[in-house]
C-alpha positions in Angstrom: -4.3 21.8 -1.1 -1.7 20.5 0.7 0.1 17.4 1.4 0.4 16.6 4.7 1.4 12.5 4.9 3.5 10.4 3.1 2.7 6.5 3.0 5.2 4.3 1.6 4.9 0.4 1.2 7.3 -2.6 0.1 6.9 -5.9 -0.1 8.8 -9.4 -1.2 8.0 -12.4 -1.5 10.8 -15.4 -2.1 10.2 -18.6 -3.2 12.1 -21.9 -1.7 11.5 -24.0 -4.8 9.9 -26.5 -2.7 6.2 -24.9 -2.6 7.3 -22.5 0.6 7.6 -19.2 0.5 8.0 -16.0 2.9 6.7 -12.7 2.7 7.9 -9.6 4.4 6.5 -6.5 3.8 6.9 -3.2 5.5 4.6 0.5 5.6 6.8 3.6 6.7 4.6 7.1 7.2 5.6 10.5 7.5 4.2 13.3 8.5 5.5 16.7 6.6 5.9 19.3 8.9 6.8 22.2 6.5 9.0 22.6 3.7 11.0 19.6 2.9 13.9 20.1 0.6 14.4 16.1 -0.2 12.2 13.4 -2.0 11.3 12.1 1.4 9.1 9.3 -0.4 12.5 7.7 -1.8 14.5 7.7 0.9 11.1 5.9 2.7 10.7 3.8 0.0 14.6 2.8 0.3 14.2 1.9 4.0 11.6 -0.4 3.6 13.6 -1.7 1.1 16.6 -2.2 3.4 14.2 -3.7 6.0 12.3 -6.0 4.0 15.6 -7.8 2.4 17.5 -7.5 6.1 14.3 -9.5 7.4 14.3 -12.0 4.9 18.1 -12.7 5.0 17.3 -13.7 8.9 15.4 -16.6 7.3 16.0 -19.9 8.5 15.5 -21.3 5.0 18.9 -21.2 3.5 17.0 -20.9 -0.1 14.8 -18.3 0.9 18.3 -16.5 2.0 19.5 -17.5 -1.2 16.8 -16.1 -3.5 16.8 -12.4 -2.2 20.6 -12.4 -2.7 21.4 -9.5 -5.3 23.3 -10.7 -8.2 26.9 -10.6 -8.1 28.3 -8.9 -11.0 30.2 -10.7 -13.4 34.1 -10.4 -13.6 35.9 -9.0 -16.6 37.1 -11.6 -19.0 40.7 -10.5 -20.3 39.9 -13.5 -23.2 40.4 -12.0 -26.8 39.4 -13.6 -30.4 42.5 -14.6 -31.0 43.4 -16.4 -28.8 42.3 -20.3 -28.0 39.4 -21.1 -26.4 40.1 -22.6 -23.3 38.6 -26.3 -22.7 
């Protein structure tokens, strides 16, 4: 037995804090034609990804924008024990 589709599906759903909330979701198939030589359901599974959080970021709602931001990593702190904690 063979497999001969691939069906991939994301979805996301943000929350305004204010009882709103969108949904985006998006389904990507493909059809294998032969031998495939890369994990064609990631990279599938990525794009929707991609579309889904470029979609939402469109939103009108500046909180719904807000909430499917990713996280921005935290700066270093150069602050050692001995030295005073600043106020």
């Amino acid at each position: 037995m063979s497999l001969s589709v691939i069906r991939v599906s994301f979805s996301r759903q943000a929350n305004d804090g204010d009882y709103g909330s969108e949904t985006a979701r998006c389904e990507l198939e493909y059809t294998l034609d032969g031998d495939v030589e890369e994990d064609v359901s990631a990279v599938l599974l990525e794009q929707a990804r991609a579309y889904v959080h470029a979609e939402l970021a469109k939103s009108p709602n500046w909180k719904i924008r807000r909430a499917i931001e990713e996280p921005k990593p935290l700066e270093p702190t150069t602050w050692t024990p001995d030295e005073d904690l600043p106020l």
